[in-house]
ZATI-817899 format. One record per residue (C-alpha): x, z, y. Coordinates in steps of 0.5 Angstrom, whole numbers, plus 500, padded with zeros to 3 digits. Layout:
N
u / w / v
X / Z / Y
...
***
This chain:
557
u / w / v
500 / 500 / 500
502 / 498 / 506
498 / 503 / 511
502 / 508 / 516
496 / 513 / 514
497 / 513 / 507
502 / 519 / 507
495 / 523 / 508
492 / 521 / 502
492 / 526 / 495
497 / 524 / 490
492 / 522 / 485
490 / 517 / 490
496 / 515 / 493
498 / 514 / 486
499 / 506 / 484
496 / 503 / 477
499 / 499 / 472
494 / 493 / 473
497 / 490 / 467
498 / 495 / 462
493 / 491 / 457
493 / 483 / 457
485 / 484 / 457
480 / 488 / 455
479 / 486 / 448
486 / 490 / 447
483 / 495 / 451
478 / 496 / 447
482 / 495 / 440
486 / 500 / 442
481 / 505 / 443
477 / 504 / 437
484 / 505 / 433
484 / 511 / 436
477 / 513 / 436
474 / 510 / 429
469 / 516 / 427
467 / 519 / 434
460 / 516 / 437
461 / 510 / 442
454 / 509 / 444
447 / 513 / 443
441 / 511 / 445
434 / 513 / 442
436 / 517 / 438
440 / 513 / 434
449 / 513 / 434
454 / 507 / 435
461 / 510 / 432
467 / 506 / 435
468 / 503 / 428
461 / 501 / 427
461 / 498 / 434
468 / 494 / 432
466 / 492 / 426
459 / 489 / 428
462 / 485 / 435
467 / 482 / 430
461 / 480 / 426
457 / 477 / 433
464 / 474 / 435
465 / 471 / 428
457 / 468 / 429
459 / 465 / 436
465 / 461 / 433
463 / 459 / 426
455 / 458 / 427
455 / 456 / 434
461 / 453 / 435
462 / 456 / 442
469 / 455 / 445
474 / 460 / 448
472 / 460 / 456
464 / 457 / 454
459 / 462 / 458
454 / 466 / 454
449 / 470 / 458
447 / 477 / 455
439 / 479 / 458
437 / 485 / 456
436 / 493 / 458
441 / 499 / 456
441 / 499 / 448
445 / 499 / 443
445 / 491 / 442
449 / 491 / 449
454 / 493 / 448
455 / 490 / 441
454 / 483 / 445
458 / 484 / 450
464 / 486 / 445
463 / 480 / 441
463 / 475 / 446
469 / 477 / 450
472 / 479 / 443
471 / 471 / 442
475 / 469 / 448
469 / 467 / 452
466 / 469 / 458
459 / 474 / 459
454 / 472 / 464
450 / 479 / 465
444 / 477 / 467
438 / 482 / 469
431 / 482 / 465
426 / 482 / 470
429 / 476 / 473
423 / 470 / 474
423 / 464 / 470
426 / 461 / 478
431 / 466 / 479
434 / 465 / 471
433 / 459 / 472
438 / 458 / 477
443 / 462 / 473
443 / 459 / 466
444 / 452 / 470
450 / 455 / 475
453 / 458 / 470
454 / 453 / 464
451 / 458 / 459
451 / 455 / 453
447 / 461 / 449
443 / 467 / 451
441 / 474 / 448
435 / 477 / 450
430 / 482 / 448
424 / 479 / 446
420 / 482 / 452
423 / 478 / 456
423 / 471 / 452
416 / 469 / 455
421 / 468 / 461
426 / 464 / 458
421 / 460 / 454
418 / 457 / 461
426 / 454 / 463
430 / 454 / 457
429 / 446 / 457
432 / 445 / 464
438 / 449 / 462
444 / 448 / 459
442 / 454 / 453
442 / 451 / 446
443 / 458 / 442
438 / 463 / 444
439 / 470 / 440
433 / 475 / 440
433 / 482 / 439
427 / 487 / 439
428 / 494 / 442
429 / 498 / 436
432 / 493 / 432
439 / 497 / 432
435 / 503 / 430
434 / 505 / 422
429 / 502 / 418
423 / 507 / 418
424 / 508 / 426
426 / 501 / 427
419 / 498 / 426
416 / 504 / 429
419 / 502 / 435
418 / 495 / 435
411 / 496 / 433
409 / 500 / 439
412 / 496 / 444
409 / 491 / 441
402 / 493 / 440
400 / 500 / 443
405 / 498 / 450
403 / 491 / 449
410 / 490 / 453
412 / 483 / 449
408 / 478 / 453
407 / 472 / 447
413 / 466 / 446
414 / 461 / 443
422 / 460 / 442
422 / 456 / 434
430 / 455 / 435
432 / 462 / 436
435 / 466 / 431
434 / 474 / 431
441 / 478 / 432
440 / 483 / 426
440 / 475 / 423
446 / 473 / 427
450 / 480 / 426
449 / 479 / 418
451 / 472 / 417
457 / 474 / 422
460 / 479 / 418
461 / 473 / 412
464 / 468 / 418
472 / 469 / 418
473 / 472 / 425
480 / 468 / 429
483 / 472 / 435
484 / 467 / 440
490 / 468 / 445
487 / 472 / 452
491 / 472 / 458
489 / 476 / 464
488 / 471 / 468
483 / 469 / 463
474 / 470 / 466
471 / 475 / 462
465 / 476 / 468
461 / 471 / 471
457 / 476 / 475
452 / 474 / 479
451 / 477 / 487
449 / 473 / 493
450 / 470 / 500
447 / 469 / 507
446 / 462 / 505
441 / 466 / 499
444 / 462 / 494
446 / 467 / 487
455 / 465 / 486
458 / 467 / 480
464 / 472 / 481
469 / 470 / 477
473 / 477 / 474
477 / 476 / 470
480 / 480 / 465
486 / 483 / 469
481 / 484 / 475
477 / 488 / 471
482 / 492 / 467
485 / 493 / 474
479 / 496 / 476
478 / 501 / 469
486 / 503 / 471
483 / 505 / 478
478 / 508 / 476
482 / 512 / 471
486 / 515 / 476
481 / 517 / 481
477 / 519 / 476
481 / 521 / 470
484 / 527 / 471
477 / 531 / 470
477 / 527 / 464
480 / 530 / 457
480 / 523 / 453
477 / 522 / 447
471 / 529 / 448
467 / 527 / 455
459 / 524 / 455
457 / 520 / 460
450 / 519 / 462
448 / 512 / 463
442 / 510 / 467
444 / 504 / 472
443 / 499 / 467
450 / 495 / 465
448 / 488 / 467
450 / 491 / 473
458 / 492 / 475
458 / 499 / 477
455 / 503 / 471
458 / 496 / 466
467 / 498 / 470
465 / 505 / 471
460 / 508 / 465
462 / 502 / 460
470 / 500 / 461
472 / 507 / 463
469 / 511 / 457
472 / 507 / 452
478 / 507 / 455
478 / 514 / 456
474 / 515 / 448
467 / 518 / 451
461 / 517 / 449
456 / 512 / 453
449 / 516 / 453
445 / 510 / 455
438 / 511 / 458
433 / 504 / 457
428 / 506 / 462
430 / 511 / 468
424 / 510 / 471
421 / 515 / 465
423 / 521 / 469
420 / 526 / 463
423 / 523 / 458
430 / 522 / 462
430 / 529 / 463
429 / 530 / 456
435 / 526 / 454
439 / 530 / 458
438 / 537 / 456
440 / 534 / 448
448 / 533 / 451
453 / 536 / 453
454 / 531 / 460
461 / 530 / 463
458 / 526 / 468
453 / 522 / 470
452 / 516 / 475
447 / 513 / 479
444 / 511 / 485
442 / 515 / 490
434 / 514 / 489
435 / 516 / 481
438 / 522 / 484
432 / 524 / 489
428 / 523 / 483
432 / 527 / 479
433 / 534 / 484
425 / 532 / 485
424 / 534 / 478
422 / 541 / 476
425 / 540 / 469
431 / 537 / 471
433 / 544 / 475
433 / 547 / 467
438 / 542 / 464
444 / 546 / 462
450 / 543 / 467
455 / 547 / 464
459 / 540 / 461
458 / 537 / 468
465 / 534 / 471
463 / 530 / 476
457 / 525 / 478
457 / 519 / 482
453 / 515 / 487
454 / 508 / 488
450 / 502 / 489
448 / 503 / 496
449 / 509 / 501
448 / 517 / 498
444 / 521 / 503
446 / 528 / 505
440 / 531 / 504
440 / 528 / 496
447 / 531 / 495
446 / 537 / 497
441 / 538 / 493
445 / 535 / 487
450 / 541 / 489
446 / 547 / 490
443 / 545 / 482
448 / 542 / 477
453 / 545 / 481
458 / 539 / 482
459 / 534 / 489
456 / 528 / 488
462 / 524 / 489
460 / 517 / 493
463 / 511 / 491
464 / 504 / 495
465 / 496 / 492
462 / 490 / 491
461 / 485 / 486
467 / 482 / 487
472 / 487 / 487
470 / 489 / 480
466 / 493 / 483
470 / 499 / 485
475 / 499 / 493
473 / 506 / 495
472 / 513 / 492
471 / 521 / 494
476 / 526 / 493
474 / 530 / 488
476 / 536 / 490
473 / 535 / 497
469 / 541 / 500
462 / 538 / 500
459 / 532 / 502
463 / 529 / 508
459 / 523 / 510
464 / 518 / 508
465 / 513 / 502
472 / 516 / 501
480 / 514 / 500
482 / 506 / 497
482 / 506 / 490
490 / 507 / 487
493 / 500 / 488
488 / 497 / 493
489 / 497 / 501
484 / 497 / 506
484 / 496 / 514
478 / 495 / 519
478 / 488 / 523
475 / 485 / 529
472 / 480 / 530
478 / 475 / 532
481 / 477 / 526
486 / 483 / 528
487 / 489 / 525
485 / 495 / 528
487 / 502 / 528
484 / 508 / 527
477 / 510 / 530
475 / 503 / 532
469 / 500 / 529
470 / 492 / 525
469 / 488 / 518
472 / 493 / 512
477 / 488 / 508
480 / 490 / 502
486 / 488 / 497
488 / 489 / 491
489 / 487 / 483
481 / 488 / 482
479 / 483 / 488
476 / 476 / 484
479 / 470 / 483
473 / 467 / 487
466 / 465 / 485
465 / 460 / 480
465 / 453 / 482
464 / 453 / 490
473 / 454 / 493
469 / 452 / 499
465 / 459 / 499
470 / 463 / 496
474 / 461 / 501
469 / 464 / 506
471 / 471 / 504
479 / 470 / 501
483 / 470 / 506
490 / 466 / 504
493 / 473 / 504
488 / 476 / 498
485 / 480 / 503
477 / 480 / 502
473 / 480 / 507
466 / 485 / 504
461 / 484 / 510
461 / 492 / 512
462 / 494 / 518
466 / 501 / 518
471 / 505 / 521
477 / 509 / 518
478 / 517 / 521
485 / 520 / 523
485 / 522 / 516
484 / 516 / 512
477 / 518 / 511
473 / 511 / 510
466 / 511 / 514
461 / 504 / 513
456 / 504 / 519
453 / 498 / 518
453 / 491 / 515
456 / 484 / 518
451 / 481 / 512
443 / 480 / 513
444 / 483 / 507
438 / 488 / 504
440 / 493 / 500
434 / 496 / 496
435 / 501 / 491
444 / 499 / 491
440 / 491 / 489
443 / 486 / 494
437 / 482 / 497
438 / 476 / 501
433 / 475 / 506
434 / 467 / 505
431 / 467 / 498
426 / 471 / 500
423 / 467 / 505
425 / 461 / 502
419 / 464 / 496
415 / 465 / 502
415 / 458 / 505
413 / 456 / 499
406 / 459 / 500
402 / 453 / 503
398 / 457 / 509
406 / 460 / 511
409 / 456 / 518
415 / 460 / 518
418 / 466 / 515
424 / 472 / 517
425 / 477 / 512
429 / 484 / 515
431 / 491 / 511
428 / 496 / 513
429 / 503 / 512
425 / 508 / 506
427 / 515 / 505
427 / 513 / 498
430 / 507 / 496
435 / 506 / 502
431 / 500 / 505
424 / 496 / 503
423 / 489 / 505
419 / 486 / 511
418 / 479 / 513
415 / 476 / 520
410 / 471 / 518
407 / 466 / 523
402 / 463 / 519
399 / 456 / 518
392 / 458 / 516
389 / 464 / 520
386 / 466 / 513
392 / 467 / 511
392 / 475 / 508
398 / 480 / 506
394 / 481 / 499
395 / 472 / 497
402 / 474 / 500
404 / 478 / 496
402 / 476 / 490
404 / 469 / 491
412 / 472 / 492
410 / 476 / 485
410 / 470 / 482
417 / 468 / 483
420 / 474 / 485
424 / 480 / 482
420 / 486 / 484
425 / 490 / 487
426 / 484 / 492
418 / 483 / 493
416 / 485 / 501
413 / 491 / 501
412 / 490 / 509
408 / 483 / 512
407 / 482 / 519
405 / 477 / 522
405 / 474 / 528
404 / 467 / 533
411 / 465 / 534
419 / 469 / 532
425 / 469 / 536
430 / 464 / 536
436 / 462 / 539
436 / 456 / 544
438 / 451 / 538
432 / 453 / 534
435 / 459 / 530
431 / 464 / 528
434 / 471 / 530
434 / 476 / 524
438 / 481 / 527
432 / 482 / 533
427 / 483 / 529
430 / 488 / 524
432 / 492 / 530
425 / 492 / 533
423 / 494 / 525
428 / 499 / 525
425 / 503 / 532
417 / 501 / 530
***
């Protein structure tokens, strides 16, 4: 690190990494089930995956994708599905296969799914049959030749496997009806794989092991190319952040952000594999009840979590009857933790509610809290080991402590840029490597980190980035709409909400017509939950609408 205030930082920050200490994360992960064989992996409904049974069945899905599908090293394979037990079995398999993970969230609509599958290239898709109806209306348009499915329980054992299945199914009737006549089952696949020879291709770090998807002011979702030296980089920095809390081979992290997202699948997946822990996963964090149920049958090391995850939980009365003993640390990521959220987090399980910073495409991890600080300090803490950081005007020059500008980053976890579009990547990668990430901070005489606001019209909901032009886009789309803006305004629980200005076509236009019509084509997250509609939206003199304006006049309404 090249800062003058680096003398302030602790020595566990300070401390550098070795980025390079595994080729890749299929010899981090075989280092750890060599030494971790018998201990649990994963759990999940009850159920255990061991170290060994997690190597042996992401050979068997490795093996399939080579012999049966006769997919390539470095050809995509999507993977779209909840936190289960079969994610992480395919997530092994295709990485031990030398071929890339395009992570893929399971709420998508047909045209949001669509748009990844096509940009990505993936040759084939895991996905829990909930979601089949989804992939069923696009596949055909895509370049998806192999679809492997998997029910909900289907790693559980027999009598509980089909009584699962069955539930969801029948009682919950949580699996719209499909119609896929080319997919094979996972349970299938990893039968048929464990007969197929399994070849190791050779992987390097600069090989792709991600193409995780995160979007742009111009609304269109890239692909963020991590490789597997970037997201090796970002464990080792998350080791030694986190690390010297963690006795290896003997913690249990609880899992609730689902791991198609970068944050849990870095900091929750990677590092406890790495460090030899258990991955307590949670498929429906929504369930409050049943989650706190979880918690109090393990003895929890950690936990993470966005910052609405953890207001619902300080909110829940059962929640303050879990034994929090076991607790080293939680952290909070995704979007900012609010004070009033991590003092309560403290005053319950008695430990901080660490804050965490990062972008998809840094891995995610740039920033983290010491752990030791006294209580919650309102920053979002020191760069990671090995990473630099400084604060820019908008000329482009570096500014010294206290003065406010766009956060640039730099270090072994910064992407290799987004996948297919150099014109784009070079937008926010500078010829030096520095990244430029859009928020708006400032760094404090003691190196402290502060993000203020954020240069992107980025909306952020729940720590899940919407962009205003894919929301309007949807919108435009209705016939009685003229024209649209959407801006983020603030919610007490989910950090921000969306809202959009609508000047309509048609007087009869209702909010009611409105919000069903985005439905259909948008995730719910990204769903406005605020319509305003108006005669005419500010513009600059060349026609452009002015965002920024009315997101301050919503902020101060």
């Amino acid at each position: 690190m090249d800062q003058p205030w680096i003398n302030n930082l602790p020595d566990d920050v300070r401390a550098e990494i070795d980025a390079g200490h595994y080729d890749s994360l299929v010899e981090m992960f075989e280092s750890s089930v060599k030494e971790y064989a018998d201990q649990p992996a994963f759990i999940n409904m009850g159920a255990t995956l061991t170290y060994r049974k997690l190597e042996e069945r992401s050979r068997a899905f490795a093996a399939y994708l080579q012999n049966q599908l006769k997919l390539q090293k470095g050809d995509r394979v999507a993977i779209m599905m909840p936190n289960l037990l079969q994610y992480p079995i395919a997530l092994f398999g295709v990485l031990r296969a030398g071929m890339v993970v395009v992570n893929v969230n399971p709420l998508y609509t047909p045209r949001e799914l669509k748009h990844q599958l096509v940009d990505s290239g993936a040759k084939a898709i895991v996905v829990v049959s909930n979601f089949a109806h989804t992939l069923e209306q696009i596949v055909d348009q895509t370049p998806v030749k192999s679809v492997i499915l998997t029910g909900l329980g289907d790693l559980l054992s027999a009598p509980k496997r089909t009584l699962v299945n069955f539930v969801v199914k029948y009682i919950k009737k949580l699996v719209p009806k499909y119609h896929l006549p080319q997919a094979i089952s996972m349970r299938q696949a990893l039968s048929k794989g464990r007969r197929m020879q399994y070849v190791k291709p050779e992987m390097k770090q600069e090989d792709i092991a991600f193409l995780q998807y995160t979007g742009g002011t111009t609304g269109v979702s890239k692909g963020a190319m991590l490789t597997h030296g970037n997201v090796v980089a970002n464990v080792m920095q998350a080791d030694g952040a986190y690390g010297p809390l963690l006795d290896d081979g003997k913690e249990l992290v609880v899992t609730a952000l689902p791991l198609y997202h970068i944050f849990a699948l870095t900091v929750n997946c990677l590092l406890f594999i790495h460090k030899g822990g258990k991955n307590l996963l949670i498929t429906n964090p929504r369930d409050i009840p049943a989650f706190v149920g979880e918690l109090k049958k393990h003895p929890i090391s950690a936990v993470t979590g966005v910052n609405t995850l953890f207001n619902a939980l300080v909110n829940d009365e059962e929640f303050k009857t879990v034994d929090f003993s076991h607790l080293k640390f939680s952290i909070g990521g995704g979007m900012a933790v609010q004070k009033a959220v991590a003092d309560k987090w403290q005053s319950i399980t008695q430990t901080r509610l660490l804050e965490g910073y990062g972008l998809t495409e840094a891995s995610p991890l740039l920033t983290v809290c010491p752990h030791d600080l006294d209580g919650y300090n309102g920053s979002i803490g020191f760069p990671a080991p090995s990473t630099d950081m400084h604060v820019r005007d908008e000329e482009g020059n570096v500014l010294p402590q206290g003065e406010t500008g766009e956060l640039y980053a730099k270090g072994p976890q910064i992407m290799a840029g987004y996948w297919q579009r150099p014109e784009e990547t070079a937008k926010v990668i500078d010829k030096d490597g520095w990244l430029a990430t859009g928020d708006i901070g400032y760094m404090d005489e003691d190196g402290f980190f502060y993000i203020v606001d954020r240069k992107k019209d980025m909306i952020l909901v729940s720590g899940f980035n919407v962009f205003p032009n894919e929301v309007e886009e949807v919108v435009a789309l209705h016939p009685k709409v003229l024209e649209v803006a959407a801006v983020g305004v603030p919610h007490e629980a989910s950090g921000e909400i969306v809202k959009v200005f609508v000047v309509p076509k048609d007087k009869s236009l209702s909010e009611k017509s409105l919000i069903k019509h985005c439905r259909d084509h948008l995730t719910g997250y990204k769903i406005p939950k605020l319509v305003e509609f108006r005669e005419e939206l500010p513009k600059t003199n060349v026609g452009k609408i002015l965002r920024r304006e009315l997101r301050d006049e919503a902020k101060s309404a």
